[in-house]
PANULO-47415 format. One line per field, with one value per residue (C-alpha): z, x, y; residue in three letters; residue number from 1. Coordinates in pm, 1 decimal, always signed. Example, Ala and Ser with C-alpha at 12.3 -4.5 7.8 and 13.67 -1.06 7.14 Angstrom:
Z <- +780.0,+714.0
X <- +1230.0,+1367.0
Y <- -450.0,-106.0
residuo <- ALA,SER
num <- 1,2
This chain:
Z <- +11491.2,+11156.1,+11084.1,+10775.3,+10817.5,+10523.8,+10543.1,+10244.4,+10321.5,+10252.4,+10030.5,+10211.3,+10379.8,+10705.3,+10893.6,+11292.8,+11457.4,+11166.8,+11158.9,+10956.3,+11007.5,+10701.8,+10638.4,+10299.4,+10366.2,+10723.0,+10526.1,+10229.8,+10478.1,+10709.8,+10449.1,+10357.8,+10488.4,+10751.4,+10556.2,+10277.1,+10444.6,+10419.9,+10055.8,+10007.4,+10125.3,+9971.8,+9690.9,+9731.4,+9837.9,+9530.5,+9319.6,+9481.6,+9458.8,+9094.0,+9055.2,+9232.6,+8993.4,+8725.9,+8654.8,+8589.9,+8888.4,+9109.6,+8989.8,+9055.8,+9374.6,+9487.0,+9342.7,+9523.5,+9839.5,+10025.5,+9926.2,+9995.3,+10233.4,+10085.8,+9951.9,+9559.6,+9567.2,+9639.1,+9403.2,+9184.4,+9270.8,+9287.3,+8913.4,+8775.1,+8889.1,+8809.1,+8424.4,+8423.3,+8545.9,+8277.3,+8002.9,+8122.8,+7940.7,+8188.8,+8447.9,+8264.8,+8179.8,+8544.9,+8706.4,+8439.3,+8541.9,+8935.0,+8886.1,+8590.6,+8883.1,+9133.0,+8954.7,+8839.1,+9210.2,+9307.4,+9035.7,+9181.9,+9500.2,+9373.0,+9180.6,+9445.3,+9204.4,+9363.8,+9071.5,+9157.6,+8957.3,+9014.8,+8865.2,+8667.3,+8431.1,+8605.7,+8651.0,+8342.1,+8267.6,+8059.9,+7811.6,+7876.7,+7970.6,+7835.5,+8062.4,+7810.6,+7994.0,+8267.3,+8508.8,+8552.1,+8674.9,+8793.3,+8766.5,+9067.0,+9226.9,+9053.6,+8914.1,+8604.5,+8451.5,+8379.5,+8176.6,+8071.4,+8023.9,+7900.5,+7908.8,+7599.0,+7635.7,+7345.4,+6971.3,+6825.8,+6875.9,+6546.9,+6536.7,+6304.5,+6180.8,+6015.3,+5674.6,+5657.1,+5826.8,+5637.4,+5886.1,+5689.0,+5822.7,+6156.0,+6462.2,+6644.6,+6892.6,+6732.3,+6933.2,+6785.8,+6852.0,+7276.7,+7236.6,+7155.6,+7333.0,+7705.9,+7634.8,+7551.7,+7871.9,+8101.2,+8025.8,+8008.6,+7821.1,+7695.0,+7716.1,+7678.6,+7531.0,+7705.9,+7533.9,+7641.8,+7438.4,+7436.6,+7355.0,+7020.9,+6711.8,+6475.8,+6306.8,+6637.8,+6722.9,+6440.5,+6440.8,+6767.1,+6925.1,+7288.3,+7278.9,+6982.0,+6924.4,+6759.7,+6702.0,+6793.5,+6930.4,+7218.7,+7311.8,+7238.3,+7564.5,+7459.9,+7854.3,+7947.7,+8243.1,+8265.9,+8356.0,+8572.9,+8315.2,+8248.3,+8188.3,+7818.9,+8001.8,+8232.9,+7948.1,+7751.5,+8072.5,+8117.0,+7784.2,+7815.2,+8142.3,+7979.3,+7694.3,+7980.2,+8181.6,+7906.5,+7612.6,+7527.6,+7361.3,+7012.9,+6721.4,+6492.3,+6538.5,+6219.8,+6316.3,+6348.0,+6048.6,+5844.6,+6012.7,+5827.2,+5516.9,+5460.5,+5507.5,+5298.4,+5004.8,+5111.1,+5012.6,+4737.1,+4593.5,+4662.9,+4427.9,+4144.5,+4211.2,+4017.0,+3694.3,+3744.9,+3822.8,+3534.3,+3286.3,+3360.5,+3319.9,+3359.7,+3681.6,+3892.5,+3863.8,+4224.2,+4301.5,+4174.9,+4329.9,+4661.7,+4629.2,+4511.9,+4765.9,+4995.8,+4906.5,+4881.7,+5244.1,+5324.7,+5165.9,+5327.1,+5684.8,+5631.8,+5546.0,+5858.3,+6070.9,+5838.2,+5880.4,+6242.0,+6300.8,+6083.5,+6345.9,+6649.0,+6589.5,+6691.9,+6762.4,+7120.1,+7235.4,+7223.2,+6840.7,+6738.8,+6886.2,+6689.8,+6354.2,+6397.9,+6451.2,+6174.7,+6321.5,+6225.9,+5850.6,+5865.7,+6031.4,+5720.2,+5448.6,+5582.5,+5490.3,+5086.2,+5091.2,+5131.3,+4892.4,+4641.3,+4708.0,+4624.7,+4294.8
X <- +2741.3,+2628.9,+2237.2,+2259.4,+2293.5,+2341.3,+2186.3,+2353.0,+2174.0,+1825.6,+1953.6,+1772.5,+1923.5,+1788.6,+1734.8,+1706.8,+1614.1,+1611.2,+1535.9,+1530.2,+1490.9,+1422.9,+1152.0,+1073.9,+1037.3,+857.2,+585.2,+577.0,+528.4,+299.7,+5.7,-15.2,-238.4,-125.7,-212.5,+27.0,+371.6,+527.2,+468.9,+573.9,+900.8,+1013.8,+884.1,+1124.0,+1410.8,+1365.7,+1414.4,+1639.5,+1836.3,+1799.9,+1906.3,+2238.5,+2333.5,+2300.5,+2653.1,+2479.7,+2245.6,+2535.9,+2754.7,+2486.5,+2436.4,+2786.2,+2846.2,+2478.0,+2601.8,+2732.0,+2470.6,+2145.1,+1926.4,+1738.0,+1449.7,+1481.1,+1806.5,+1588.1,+1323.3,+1599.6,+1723.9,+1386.9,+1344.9,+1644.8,+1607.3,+1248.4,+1378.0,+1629.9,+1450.2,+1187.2,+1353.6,+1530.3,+1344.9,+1340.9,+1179.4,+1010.1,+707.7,+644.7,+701.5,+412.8,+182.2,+205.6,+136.2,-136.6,-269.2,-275.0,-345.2,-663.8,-766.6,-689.3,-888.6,-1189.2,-1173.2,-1216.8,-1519.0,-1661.0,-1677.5,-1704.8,-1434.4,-1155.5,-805.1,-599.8,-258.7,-308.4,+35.8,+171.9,-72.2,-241.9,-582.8,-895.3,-658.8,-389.9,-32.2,-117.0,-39.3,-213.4,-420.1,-206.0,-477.6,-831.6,-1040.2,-1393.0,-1647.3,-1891.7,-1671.2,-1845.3,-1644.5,-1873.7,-1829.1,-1492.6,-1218.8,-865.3,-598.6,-303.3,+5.6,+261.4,+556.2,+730.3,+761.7,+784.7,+432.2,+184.6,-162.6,-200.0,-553.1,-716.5,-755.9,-378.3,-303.5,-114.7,-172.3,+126.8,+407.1,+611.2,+345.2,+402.4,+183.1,-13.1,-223.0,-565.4,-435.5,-335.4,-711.2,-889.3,-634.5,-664.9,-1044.0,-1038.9,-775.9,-920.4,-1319.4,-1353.7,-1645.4,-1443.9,-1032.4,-785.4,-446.2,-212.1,+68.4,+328.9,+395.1,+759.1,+781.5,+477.4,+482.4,+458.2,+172.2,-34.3,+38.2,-95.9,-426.8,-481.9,-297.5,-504.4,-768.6,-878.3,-1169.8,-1153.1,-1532.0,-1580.5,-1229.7,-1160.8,-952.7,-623.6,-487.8,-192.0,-37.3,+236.2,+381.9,+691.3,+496.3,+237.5,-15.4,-313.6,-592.7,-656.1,-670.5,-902.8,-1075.7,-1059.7,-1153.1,-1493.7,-1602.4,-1493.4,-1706.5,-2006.8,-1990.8,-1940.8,-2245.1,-2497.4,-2376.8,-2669.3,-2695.5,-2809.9,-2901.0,-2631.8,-2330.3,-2323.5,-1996.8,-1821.6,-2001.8,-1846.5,-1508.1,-1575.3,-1674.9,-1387.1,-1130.1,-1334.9,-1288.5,-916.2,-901.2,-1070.9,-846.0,-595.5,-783.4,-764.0,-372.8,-286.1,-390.7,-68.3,+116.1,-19.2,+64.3,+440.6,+681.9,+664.9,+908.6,+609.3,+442.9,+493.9,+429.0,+109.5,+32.4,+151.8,-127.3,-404.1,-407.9,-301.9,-679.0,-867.3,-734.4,-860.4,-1217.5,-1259.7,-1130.2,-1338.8,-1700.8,-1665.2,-1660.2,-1914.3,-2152.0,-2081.4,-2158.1,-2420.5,-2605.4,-2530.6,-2523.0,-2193.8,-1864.1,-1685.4,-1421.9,-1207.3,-1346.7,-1289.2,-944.2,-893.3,-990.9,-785.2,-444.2,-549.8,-320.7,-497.2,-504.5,-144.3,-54.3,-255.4,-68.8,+243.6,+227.1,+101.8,+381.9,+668.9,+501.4,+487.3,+841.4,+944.4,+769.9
Y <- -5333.0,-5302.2,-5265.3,-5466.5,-5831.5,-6085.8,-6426.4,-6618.0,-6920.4,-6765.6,-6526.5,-6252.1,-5905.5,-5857.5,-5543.9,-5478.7,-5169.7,-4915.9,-4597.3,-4296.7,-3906.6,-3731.8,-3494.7,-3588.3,-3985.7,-3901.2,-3689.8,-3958.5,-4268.1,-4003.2,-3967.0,-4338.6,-4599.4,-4831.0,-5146.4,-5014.8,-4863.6,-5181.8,-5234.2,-4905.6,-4954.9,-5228.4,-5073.8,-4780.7,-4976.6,-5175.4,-4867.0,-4718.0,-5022.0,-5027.3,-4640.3,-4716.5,-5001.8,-4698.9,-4564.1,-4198.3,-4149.2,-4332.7,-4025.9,-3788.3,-3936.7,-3868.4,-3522.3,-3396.2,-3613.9,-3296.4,-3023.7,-3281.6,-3179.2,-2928.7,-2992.4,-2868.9,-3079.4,-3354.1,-3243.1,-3279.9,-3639.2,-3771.3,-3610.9,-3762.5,-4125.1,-4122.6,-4031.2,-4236.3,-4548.5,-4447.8,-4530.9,-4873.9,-5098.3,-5355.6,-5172.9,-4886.6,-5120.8,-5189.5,-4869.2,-4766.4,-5030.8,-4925.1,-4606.7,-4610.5,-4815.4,-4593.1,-4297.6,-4460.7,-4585.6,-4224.9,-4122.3,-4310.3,-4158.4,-3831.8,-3898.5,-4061.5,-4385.4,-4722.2,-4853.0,-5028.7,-5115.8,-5418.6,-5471.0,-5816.7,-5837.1,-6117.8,-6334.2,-6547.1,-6493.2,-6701.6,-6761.7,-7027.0,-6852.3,-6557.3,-6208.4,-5988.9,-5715.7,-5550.2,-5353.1,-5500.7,-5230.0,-5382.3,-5127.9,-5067.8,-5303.7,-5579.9,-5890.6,-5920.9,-5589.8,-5527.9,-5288.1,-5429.7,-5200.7,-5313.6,-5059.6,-5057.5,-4774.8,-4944.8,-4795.7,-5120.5,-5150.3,-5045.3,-4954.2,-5302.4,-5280.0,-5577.5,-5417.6,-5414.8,-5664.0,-5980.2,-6320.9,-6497.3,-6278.5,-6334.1,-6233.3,-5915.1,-5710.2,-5417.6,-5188.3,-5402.3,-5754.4,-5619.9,-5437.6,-5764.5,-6030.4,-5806.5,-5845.4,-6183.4,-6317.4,-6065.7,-6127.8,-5776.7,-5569.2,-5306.2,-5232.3,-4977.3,-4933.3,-4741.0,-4549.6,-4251.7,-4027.2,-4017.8,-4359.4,-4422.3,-4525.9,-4233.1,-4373.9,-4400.5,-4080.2,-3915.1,-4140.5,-4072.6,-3789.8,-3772.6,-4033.6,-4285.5,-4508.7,-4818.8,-4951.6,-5267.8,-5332.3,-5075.2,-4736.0,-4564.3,-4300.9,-4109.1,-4056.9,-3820.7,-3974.2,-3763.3,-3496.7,-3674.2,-3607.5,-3895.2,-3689.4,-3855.3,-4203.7,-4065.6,-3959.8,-4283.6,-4438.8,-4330.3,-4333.2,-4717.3,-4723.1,-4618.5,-4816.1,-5136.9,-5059.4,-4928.0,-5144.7,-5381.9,-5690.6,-5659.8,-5955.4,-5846.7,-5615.9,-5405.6,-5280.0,-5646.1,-5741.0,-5438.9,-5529.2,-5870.9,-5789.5,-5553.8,-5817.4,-6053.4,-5773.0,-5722.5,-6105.8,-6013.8,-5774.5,-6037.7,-6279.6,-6004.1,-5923.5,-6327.8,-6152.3,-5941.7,-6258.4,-6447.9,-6219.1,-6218.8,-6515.1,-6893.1,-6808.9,-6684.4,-6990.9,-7084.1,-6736.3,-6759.4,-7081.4,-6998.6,-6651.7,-6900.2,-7142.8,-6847.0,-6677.4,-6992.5,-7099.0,-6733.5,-6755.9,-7064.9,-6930.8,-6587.1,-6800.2,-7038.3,-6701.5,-6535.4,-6862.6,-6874.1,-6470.1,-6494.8,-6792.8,-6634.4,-6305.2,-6225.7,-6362.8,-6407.9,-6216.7,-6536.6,-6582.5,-6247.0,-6301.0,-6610.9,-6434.0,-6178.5,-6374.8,-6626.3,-6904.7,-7173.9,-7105.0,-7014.4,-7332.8,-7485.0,-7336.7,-7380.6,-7776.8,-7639.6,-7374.4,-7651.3,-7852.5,-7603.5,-7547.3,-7887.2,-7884.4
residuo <- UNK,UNK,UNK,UNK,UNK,UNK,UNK,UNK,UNK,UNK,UNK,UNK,UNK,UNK,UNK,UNK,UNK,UNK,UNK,UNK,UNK,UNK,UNK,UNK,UNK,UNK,UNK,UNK,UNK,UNK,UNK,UNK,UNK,UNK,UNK,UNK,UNK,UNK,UNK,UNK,UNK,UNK,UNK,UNK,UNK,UNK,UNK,UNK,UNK,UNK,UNK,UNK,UNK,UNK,UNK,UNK,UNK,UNK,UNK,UNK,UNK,UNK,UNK,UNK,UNK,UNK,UNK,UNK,UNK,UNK,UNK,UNK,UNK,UNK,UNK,UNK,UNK,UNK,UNK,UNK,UNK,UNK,UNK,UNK,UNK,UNK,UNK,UNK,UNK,UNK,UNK,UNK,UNK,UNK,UNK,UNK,UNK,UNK,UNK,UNK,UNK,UNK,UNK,UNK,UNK,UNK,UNK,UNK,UNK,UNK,UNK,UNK,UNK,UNK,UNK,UNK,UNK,UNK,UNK,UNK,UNK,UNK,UNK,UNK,UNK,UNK,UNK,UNK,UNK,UNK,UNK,UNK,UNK,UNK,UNK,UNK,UNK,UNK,UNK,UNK,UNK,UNK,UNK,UNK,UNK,UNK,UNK,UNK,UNK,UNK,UNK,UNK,UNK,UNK,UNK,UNK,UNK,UNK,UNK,UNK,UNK,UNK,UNK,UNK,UNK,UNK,UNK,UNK,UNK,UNK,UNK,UNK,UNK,UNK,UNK,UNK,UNK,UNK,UNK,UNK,UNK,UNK,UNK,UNK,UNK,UNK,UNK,UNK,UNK,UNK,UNK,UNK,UNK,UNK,UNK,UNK,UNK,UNK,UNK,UNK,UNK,UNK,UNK,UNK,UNK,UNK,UNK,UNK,UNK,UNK,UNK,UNK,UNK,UNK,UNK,UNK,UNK,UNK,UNK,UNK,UNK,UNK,UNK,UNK,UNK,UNK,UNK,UNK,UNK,UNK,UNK,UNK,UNK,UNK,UNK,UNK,UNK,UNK,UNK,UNK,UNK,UNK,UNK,UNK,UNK,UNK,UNK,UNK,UNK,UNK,UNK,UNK,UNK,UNK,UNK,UNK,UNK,UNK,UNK,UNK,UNK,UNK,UNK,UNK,UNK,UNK,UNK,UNK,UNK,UNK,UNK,UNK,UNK,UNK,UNK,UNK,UNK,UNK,UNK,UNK,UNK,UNK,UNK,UNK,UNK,UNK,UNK,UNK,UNK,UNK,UNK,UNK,UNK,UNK,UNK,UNK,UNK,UNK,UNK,UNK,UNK,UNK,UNK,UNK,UNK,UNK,UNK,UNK,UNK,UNK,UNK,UNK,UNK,UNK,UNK,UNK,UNK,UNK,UNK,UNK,UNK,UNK,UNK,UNK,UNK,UNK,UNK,UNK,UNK,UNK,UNK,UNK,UNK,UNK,UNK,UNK,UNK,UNK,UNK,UNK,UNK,UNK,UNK
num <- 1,2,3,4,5,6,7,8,9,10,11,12,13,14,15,16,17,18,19,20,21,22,23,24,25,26,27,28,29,30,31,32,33,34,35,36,37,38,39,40,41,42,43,44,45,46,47,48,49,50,51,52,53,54,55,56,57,58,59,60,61,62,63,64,65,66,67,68,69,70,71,72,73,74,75,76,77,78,79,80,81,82,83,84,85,86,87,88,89,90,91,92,93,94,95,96,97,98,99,100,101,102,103,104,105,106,107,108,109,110,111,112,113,114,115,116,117,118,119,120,121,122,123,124,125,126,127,128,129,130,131,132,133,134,135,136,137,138,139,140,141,142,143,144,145,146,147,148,149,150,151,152,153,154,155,156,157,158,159,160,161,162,163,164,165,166,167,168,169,170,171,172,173,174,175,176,177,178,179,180,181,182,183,184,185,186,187,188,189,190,191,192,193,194,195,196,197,198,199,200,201,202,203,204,205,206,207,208,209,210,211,212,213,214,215,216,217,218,219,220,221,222,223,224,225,226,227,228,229,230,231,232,233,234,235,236,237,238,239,240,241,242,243,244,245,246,247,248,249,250,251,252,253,254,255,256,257,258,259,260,261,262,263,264,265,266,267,268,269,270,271,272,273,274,275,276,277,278,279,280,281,282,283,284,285,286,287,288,289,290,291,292,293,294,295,296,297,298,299,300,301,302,303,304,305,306,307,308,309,310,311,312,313,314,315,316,317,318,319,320,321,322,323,324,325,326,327,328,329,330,331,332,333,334,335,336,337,338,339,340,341,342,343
């Protein structure tokens, strides 16, 4: 009788009696928790399911089927679907996640830290549908103090700082806008960007090569997961916890404030690049249009946030997030932009 049984109508497999003897899985299973075997193995069936639908391991699989039960030819197989899966985008992103997770709970055990992390991708946060922010780590196991960490193993992403930053292109990620957005959904004090470093942008790598501060806006860890190594998130980790439980309120954030007045010059510079435009044909007359009611939205966008940091003192995370994108003044010119067009 076979131990597998189909039910189509649930669209479930179900399995009675089961059991295993290998080594390996006994002393996996063996030094686990109670509460968490089951997880565990549906974690690992899930996987392995996963590696067998790969036309490479499934080959590897077969050839090794004969000489298995050793254990560097497991070593081995355990090696080459873990680097394989890695790089499947569809699952690479969550097989990060988990164990980012767990090396950071493991990491509080050892330092005798009352910290805990909880895996938060897929479930929406403060802002509305949004995902951003894919660990919450509560620090002292308190609710109210919090760290985001939000994992990107994708070379698409840029570092995307606001001095370079143009708000009228398409919108992408960069590492500031997942920096401020995790804080922002997750109602964190201070977050964390996680990259690996076989899969970076080239121009995050060489601004931050182990560990990176961004004032104001959060951390860059540079991981190596293929090797098991996250010492720079540890790193980046507890600089971010200090920073969360000895960060004080203060009247004005000079930091913010220079973040502010730096784009206001960008815009600036902006202004002075329609002298350019003037000077050349009748042709750029839209052009030049289009960039003056492009920096006038801007100016106007820039002093509401300058009049409303200037009051309180600051900004929210969920305003600082909102200057950043700039959706609302791009939404604005839009409407002038196909009305210049139609001149």
């Amino acid at each position: 009788m076979s131990t597998i049984k189909i039910n189509q109508q649930h669209k479930r497999i179900e399995i009675k009696e089961f059991e295993i003897e290998n080594q390996i899985v006994f002393n996996y299973f063996d030094k686990l928790p109670a509460s968490e075997r089951d997880d565990k193995l549906l974690r690992a069936i899930y996987i392995g399911v996963l590696a067998l639908m790969e036309d490479r391991i499934s080959s590897f699989l077969s050839k090794t089927s004969n000489e298995l039960g050793t254990e560097l030819e497991s070593l081995k197989m355990i090696f080459e679907m873990k680097k394989e899966l890695f790089y499947k985008s569809t699952i690479k992103g969550v097989l990060a996640e988990d164990d980012i997770a767990e090396f950071l709970n493991q990491y509080f055990l050892e330092k005798k830290l009352k910290d805990r992390a909880f895996l938060t991708g897929n479930t929406a946060g403060y802002i509305s549908k949004n995902k951003t922010g894919d660990i919450v780590c509560e620090v002292n196991g308190s609710p109210d103090l919090k760290i985001a960490i939000e994992c990107k193993f994708d070379k698409s992403i840029r570092l995307g700082d606001i001095e370079s930053k143009d708000i009228f292109i398409r919108k992408s990620d960069t590492a500031w806008s997942q920096l401020i957005e995790a804080q922002a959904n997750r109602d964190s004090k201070v977050s964390i960007i996680v990259f690996d470093i076989s899969l970076v942008e080239n121009s995050i790598l060489k601004s931050f090569e182990n560990v990176g501060y961004i004032p104001s806006i959060g951390f860059v860890a540079i991981i190596n997961s293929q090797k098991g190594d996250y010492s720079n998130l540890a790193i980046a980790y507890m600089l971010a916890r200090d920073i969360a439980l000895n960060a004080k309120e203060i009247d004005l954030d000079k930091d913010m404030l220079a973040m502010i007045v730096n784009r206001i010059i960008k815009d600036i510079n902006e202004i002075l690049s329609i002298k350019s435009l003037v000077e050349s044909n009748i042709d750029n007359n839209k052009a030049i249009l289009k960039q003056l009611e492009k920096s006038m939205l801007l100016m106007e966008f820039n002093q509401e946030y300058m009049k409303k940091f200037l009051k309180d003192g600051t900004l929210t995370k969920k305003d600082l997030l909102d200057y950043y994108m700039g959706e609302d003044v791009k939404d604005r010119y839009k409407t002038i932009e196909k009305q210049i067009n139609d001149l």
